[in-house]
Biopython code that builds the backbone (N, CA, C, O; Angstrom):
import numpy as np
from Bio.PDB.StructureBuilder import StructureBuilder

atoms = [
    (1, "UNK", "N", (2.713, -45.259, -0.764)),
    (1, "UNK", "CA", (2.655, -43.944, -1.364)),
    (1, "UNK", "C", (1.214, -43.437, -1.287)),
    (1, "UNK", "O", (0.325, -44.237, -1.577)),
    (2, "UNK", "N", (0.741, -41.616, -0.759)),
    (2, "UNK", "CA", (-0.254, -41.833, -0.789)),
    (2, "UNK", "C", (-0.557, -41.674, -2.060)),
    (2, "UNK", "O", (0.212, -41.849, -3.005)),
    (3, "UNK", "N", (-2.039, -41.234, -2.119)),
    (3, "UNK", "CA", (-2.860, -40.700, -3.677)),
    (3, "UNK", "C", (-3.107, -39.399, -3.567)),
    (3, "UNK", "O", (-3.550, -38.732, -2.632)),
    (4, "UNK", "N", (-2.656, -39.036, -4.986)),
    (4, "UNK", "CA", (-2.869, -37.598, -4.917)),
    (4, "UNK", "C", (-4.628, -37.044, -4.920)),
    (4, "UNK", "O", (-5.406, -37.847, -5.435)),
    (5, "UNK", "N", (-5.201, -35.801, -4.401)),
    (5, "UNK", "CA", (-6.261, -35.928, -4.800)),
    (5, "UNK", "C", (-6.305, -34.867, -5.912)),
    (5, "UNK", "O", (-5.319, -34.152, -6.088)),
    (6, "UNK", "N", (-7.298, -34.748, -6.597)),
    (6, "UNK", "CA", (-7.094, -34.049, -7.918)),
    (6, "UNK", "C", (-8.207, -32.831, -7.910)),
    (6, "UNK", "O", (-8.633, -32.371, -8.970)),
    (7, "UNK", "N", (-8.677, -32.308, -6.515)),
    (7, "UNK", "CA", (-9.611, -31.074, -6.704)),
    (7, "UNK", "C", (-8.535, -30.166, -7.116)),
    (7, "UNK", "O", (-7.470, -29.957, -6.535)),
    (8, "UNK", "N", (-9.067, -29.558, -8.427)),
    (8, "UNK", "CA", (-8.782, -28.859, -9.258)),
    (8, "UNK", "C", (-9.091, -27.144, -8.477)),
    (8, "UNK", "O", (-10.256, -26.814, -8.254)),
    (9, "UNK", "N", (-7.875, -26.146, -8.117)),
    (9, "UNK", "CA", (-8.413, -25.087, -7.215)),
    (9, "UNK", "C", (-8.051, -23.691, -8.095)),
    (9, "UNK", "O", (-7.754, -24.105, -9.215)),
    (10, "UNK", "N", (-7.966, -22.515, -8.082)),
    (10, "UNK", "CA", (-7.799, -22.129, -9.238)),
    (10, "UNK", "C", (-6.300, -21.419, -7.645)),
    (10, "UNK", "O", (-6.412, -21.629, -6.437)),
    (11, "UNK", "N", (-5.150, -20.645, -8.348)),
    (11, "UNK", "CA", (-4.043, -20.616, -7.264)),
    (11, "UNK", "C", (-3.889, -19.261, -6.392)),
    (11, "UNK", "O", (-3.280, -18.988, -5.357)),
    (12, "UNK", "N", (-4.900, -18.379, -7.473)),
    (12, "UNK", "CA", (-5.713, -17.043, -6.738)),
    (12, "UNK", "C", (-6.751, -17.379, -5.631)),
    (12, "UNK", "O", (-6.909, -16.511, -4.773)),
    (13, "UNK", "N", (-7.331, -18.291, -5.553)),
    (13, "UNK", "CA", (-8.297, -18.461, -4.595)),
    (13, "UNK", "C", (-7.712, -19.258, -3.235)),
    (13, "UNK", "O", (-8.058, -19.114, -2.063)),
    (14, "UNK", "N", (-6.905, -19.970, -3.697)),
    (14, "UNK", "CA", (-5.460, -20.637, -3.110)),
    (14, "UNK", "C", (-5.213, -19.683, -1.979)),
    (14, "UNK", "O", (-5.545, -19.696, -0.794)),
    (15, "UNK", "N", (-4.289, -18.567, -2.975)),
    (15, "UNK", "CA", (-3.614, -17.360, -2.063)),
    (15, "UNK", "C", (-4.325, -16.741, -1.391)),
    (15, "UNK", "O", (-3.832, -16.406, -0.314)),
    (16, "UNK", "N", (-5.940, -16.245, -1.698)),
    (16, "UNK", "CA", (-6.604, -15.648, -0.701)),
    (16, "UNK", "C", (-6.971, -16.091, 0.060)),
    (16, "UNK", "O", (-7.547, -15.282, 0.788)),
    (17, "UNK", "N", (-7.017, -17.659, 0.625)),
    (17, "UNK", "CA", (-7.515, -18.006, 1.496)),
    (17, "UNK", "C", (-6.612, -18.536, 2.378)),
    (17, "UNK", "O", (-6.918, -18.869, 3.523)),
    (18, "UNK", "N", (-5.523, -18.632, 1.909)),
    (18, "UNK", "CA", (-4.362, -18.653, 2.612)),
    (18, "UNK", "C", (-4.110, -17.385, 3.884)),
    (18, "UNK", "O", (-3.919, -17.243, 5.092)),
    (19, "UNK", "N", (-4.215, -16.901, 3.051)),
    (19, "UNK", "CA", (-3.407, -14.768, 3.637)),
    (19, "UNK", "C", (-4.904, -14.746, 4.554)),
    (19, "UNK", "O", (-4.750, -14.243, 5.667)),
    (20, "UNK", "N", (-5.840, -15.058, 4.352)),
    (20, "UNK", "CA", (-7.503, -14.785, 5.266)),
    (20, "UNK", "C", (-7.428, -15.318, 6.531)),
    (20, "UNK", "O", (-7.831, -14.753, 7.547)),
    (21, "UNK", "N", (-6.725, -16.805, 6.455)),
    (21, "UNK", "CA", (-6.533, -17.872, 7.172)),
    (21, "UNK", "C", (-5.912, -17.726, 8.453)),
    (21, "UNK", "O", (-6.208, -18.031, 9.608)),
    (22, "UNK", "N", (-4.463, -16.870, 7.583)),
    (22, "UNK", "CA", (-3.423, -16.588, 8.563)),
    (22, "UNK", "C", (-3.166, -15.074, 8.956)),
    (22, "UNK", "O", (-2.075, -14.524, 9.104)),
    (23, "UNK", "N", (-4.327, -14.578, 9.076)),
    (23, "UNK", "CA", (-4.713, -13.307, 8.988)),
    (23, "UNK", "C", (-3.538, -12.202, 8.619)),
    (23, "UNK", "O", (-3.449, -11.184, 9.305)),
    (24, "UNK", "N", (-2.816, -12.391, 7.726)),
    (24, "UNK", "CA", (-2.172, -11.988, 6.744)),
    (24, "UNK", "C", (-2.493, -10.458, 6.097)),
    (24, "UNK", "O", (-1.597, -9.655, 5.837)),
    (25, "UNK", "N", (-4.132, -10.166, 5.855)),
    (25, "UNK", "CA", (-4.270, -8.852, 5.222)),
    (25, "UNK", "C", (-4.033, -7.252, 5.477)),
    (25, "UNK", "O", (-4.351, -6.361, 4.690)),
    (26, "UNK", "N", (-3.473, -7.104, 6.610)),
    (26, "UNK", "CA", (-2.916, -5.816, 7.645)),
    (26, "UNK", "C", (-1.548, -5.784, 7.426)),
    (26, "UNK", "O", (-1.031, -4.782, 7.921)),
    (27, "UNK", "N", (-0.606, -6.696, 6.730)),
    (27, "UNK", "CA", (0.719, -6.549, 6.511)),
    (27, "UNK", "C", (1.280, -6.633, 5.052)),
    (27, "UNK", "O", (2.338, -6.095, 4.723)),
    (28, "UNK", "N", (0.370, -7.453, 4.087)),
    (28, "UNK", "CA", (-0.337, -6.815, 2.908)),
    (28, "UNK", "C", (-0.374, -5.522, 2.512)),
    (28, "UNK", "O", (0.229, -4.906, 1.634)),
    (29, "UNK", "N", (-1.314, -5.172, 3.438)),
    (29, "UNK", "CA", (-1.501, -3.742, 2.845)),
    (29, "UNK", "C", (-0.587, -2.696, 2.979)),
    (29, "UNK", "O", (-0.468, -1.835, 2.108)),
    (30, "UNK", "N", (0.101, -2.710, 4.062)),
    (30, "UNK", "CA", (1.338, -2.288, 4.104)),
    (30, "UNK", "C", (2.021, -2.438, 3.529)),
    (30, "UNK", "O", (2.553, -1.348, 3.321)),
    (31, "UNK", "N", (2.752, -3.587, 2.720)),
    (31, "UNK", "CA", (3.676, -3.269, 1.389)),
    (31, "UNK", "C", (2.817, -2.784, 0.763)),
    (31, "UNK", "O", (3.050, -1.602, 0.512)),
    (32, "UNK", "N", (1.483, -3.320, 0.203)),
    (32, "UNK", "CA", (1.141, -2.625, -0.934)),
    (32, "UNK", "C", (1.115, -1.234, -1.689)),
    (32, "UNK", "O", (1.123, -0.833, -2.852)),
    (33, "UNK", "N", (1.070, -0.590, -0.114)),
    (33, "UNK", "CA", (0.747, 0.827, -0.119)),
    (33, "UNK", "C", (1.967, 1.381, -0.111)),
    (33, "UNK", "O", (1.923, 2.534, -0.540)),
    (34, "UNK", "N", (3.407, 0.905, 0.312)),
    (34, "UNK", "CA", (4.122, 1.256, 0.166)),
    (34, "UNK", "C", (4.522, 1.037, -1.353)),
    (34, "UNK", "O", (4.958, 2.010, -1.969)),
    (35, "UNK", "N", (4.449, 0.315, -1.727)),
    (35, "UNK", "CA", (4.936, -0.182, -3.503)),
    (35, "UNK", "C", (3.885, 0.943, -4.040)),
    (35, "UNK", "O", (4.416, 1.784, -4.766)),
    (36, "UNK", "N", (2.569, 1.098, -3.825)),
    (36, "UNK", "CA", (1.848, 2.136, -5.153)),
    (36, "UNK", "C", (2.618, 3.447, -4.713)),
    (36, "UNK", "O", (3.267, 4.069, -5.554)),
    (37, "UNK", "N", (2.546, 3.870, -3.389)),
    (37, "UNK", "CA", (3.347, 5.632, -3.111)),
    (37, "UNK", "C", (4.703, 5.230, -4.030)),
    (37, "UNK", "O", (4.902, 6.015, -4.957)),
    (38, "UNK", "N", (5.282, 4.562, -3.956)),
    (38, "UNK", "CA", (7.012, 4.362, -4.884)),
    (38, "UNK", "C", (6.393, 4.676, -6.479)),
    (38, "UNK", "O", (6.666, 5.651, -7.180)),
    (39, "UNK", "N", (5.419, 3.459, -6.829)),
    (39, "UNK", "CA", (5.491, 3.453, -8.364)),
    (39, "UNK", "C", (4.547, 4.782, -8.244)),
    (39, "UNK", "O", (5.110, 5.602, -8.969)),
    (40, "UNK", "N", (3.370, 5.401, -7.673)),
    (40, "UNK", "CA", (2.576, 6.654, -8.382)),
    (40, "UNK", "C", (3.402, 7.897, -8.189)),
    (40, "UNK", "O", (3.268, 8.872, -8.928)),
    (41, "UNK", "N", (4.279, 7.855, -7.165)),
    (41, "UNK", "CA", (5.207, 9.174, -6.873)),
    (41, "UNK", "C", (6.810, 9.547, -7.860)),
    (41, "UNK", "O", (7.613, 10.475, -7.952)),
    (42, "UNK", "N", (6.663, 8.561, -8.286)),
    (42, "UNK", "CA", (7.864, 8.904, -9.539)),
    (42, "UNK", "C", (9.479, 8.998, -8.491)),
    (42, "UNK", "O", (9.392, 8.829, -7.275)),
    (43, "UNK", "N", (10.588, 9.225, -9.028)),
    (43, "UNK", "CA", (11.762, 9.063, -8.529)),
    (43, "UNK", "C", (12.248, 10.942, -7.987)),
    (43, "UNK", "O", (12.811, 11.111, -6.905)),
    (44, "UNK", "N", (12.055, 11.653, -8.533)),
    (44, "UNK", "CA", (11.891, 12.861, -8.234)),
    (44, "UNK", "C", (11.062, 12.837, -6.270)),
    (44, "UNK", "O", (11.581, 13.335, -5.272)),
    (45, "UNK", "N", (9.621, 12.036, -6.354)),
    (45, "UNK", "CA", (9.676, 12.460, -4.948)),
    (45, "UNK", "C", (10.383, 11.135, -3.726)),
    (45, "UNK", "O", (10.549, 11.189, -2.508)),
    (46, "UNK", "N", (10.602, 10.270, -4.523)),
    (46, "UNK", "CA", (10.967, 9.167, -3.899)),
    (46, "UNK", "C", (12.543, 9.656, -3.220)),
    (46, "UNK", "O", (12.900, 9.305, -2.095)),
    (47, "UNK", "N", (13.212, 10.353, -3.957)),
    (47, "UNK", "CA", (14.185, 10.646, -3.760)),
    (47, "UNK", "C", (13.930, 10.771, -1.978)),
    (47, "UNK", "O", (14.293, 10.087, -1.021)),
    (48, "UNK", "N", (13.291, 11.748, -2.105)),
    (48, "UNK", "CA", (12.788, 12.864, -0.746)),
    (48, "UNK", "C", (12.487, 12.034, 0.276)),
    (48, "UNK", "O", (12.831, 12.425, 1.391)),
    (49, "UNK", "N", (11.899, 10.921, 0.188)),
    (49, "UNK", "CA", (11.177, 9.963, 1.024)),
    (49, "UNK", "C", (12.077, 8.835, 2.116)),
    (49, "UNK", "O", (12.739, 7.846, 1.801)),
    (50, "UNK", "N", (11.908, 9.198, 2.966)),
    (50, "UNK", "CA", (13.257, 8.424, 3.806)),
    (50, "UNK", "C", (11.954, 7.008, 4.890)),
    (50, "UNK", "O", (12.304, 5.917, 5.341)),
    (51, "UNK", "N", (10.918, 7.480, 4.945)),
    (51, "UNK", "CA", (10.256, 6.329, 5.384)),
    (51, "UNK", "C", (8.595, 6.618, 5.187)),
    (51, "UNK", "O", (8.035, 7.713, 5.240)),
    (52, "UNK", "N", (7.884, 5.064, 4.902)),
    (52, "UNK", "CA", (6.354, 5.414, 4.982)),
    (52, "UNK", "C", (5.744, 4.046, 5.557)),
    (52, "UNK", "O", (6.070, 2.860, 5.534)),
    (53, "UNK", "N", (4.623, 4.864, 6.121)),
    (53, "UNK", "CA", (4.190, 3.857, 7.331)),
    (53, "UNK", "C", (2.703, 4.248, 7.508)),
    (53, "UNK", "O", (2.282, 5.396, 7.652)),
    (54, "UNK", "N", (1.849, 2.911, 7.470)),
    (54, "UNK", "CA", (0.670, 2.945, 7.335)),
    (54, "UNK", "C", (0.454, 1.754, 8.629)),
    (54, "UNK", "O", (0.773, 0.581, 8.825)),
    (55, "UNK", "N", (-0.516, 3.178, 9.574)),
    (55, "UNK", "CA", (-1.060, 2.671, 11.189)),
    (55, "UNK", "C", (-2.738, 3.305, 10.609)),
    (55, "UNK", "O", (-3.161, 4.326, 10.066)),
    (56, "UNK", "N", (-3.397, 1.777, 11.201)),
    (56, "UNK", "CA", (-4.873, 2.053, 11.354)),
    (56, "UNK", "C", (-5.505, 3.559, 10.269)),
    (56, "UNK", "O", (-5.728, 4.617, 10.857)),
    (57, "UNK", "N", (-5.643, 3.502, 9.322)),
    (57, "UNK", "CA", (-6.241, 3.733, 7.589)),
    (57, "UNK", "C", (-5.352, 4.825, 7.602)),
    (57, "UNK", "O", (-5.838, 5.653, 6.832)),
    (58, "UNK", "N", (-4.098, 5.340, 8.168)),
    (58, "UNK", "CA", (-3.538, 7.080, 8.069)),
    (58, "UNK", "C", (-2.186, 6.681, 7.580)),
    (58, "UNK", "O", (-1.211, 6.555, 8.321)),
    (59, "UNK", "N", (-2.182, 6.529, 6.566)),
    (59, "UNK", "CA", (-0.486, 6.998, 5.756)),
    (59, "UNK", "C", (0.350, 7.598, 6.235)),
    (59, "UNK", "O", (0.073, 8.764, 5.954)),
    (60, "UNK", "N", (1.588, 7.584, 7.027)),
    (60, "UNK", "CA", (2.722, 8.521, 7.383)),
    (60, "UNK", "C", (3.901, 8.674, 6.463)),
    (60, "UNK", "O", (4.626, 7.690, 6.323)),
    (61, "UNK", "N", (4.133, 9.579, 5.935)),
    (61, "UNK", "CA", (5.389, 9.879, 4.766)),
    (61, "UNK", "C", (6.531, 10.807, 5.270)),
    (61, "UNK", "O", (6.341, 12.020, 5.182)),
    (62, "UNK", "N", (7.267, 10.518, 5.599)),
    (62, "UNK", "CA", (8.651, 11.509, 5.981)),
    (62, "UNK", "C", (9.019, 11.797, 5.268)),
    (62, "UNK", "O", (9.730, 11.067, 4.578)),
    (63, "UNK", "N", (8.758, 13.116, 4.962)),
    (63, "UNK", "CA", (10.238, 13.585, 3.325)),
    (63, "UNK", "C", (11.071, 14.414, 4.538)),
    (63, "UNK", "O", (10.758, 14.820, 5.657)),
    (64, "UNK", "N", (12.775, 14.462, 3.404)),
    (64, "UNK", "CA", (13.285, 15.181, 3.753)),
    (64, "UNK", "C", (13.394, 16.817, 3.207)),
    (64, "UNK", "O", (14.368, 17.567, 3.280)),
    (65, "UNK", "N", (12.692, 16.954, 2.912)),
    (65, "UNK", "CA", (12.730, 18.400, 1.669)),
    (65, "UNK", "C", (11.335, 19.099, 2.283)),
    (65, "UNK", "O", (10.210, 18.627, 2.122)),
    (66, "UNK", "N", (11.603, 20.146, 2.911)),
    (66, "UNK", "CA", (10.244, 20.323, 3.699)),
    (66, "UNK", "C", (9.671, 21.050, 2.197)),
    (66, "UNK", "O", (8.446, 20.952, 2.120)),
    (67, "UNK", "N", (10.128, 21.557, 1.336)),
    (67, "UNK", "CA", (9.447, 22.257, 0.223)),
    (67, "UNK", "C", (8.540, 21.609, -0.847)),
    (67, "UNK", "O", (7.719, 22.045, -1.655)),
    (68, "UNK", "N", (9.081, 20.240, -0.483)),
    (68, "UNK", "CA", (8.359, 19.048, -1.741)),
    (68, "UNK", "C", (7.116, 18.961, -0.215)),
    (68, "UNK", "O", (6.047, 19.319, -0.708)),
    (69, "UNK", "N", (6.948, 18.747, 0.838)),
    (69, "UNK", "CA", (6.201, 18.456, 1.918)),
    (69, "UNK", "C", (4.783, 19.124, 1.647)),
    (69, "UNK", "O", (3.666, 18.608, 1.626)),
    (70, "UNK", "N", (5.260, 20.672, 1.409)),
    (70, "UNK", "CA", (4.337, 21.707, 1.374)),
    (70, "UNK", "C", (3.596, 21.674, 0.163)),
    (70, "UNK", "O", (2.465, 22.161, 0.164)),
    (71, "UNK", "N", (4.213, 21.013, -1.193)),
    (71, "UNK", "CA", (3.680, 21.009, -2.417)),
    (71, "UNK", "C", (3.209, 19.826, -2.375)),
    (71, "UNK", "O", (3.001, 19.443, -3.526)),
    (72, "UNK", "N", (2.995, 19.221, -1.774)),
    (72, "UNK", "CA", (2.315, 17.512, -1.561)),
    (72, "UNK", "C", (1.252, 18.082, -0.420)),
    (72, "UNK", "O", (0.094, 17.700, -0.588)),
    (73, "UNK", "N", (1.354, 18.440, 0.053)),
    (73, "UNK", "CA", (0.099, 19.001, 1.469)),
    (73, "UNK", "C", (-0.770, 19.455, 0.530)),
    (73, "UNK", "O", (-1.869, 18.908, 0.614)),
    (74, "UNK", "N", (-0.653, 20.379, -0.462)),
    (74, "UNK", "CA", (-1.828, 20.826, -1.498)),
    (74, "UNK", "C", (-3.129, 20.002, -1.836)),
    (74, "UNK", "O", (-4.319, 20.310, -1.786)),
    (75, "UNK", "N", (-2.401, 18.709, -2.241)),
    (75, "UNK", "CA", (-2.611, 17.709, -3.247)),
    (75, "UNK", "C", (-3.149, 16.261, -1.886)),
    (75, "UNK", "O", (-3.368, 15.139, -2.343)),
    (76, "UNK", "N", (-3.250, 16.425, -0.801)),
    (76, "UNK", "CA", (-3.455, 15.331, 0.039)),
    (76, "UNK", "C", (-4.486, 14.111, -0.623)),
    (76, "UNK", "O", (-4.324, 12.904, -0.806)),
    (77, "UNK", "N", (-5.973, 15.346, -0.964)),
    (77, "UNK", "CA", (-6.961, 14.338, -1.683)),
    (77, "UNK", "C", (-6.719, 13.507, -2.662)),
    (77, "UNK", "O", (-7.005, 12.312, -2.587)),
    (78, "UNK", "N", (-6.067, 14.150, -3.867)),
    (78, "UNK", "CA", (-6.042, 13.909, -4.828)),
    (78, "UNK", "C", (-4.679, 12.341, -4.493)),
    (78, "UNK", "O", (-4.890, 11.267, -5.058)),
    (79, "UNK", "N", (-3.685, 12.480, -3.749)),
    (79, "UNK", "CA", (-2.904, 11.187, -3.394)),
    (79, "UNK", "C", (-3.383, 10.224, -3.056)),
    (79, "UNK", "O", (-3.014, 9.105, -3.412)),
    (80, "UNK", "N", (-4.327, 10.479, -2.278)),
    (80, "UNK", "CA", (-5.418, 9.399, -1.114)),
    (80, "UNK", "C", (-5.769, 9.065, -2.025)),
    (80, "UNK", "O", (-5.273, 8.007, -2.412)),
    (81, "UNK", "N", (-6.693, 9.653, -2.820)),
    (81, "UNK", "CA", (-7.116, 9.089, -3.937)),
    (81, "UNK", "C", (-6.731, 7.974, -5.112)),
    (81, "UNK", "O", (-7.524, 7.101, -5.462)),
    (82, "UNK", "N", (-5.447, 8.126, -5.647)),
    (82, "UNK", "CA", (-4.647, 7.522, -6.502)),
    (82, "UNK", "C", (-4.030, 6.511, -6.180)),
    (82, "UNK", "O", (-3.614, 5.680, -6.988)),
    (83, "UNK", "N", (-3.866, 6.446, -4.711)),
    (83, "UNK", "CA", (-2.946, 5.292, -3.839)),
    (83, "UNK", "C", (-4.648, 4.263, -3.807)),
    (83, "UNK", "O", (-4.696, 3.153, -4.337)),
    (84, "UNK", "N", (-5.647, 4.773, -3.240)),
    (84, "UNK", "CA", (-6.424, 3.759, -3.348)),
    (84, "UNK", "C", (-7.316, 3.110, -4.299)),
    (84, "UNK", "O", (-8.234, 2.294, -4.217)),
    (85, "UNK", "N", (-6.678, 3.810, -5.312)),
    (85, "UNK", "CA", (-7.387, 3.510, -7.114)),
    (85, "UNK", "C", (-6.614, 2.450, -7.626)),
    (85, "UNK", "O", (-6.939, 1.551, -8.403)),
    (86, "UNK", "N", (-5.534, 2.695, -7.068)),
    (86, "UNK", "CA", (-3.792, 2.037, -7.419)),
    (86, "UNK", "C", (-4.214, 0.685, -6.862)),
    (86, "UNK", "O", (-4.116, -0.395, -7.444)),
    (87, "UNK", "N", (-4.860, 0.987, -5.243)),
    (87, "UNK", "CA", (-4.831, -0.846, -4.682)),
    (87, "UNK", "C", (-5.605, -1.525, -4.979)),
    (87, "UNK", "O", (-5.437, -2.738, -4.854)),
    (88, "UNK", "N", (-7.418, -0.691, -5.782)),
    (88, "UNK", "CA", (-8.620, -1.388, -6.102)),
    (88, "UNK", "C", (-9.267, -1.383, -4.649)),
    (88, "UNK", "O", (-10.193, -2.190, -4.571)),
    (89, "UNK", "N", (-9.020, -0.699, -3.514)),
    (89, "UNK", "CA", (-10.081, -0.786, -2.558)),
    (89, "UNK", "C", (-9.274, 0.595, -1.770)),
    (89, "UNK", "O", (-8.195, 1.159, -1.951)),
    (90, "UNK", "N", (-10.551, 0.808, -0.713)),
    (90, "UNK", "CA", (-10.385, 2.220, -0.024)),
    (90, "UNK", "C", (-9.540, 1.272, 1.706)),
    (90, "UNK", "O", (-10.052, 0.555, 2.565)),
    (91, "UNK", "N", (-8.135, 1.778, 1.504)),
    (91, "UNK", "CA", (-7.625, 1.638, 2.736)),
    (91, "UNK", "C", (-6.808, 2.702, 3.310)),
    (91, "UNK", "O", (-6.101, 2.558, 4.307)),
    (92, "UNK", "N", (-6.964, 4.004, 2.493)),
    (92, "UNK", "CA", (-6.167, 5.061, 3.446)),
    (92, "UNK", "C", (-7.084, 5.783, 3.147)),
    (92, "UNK", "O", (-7.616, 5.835, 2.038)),
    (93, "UNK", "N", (-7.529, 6.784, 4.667)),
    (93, "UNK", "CA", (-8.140, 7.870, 5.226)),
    (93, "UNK", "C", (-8.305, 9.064, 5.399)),
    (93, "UNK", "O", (-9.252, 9.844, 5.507)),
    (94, "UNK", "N", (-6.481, 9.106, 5.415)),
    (94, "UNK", "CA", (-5.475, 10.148, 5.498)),
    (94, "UNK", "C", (-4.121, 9.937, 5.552)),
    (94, "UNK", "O", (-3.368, 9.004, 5.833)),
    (95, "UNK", "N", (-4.024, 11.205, 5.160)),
    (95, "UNK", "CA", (-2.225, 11.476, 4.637)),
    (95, "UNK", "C", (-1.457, 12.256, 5.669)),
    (95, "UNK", "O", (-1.707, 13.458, 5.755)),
    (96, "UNK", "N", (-0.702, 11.813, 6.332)),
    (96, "UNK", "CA", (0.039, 12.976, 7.491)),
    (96, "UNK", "C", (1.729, 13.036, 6.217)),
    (96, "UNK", "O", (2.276, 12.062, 5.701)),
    (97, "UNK", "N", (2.002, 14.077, 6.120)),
    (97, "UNK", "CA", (3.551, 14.563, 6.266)),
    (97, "UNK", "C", (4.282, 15.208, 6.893)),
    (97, "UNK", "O", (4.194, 16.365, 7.303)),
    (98, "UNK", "N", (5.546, 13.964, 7.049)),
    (98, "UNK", "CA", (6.464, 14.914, 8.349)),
    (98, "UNK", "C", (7.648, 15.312, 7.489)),
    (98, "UNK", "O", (8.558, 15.989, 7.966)),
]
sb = StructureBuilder()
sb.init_structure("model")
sb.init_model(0)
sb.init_chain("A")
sb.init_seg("    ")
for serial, (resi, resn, name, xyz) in enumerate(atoms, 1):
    if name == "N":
        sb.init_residue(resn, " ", resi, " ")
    sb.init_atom(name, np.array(xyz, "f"), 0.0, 1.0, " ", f" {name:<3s}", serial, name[0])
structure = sb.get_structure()
């Protein structure tokens, strides 16, 4: 049987060096960013939202409601903003809506 060894690791430092390792952080961020647009956009625009997709720092959001599109085009900064307050670091650039 072997022996266990007993370095004590904490299981956050674990996971990040795991995901670093296996260069993991580009598909990460992609759910992530998809989970904060769900939870900061409420069910009202989620409704609207048929796909979102984040290529090299530019957010893509398909609504189907071109009228919610136009009232979200207003507000681009202020989303960019909240989505990357939401993740704790700056990974979107820009916002396209189709």
């Amino acid at each position: 049987m072997s022996k266990r060894h007993n370095d004590k690791q904490n299981i956050e430092d674990l996971l990040k060096s795991f995901v670093k390792e296996n260069k993991l952080e580009k598909g990460l961020e992609k759910v992530n960013v998809e989970t904060a647009w769900r939870d900061l956009m409420g069910n009202g625009v989620n409704s609207y939202t048929s796909n979102i997709k984040l290529h090299h720092n530019t957010l893509y959001v398909e609504l189907s409601s071109s009228v919610l599109r136009e009232e979200l085009s207003y507000g681009k900064e202020k989303i960019i903003k909240m989505i990357n307050d939401s993740l704790g670091k700056i990974i979107i650039h820009k916002l396209v809506l189709r």
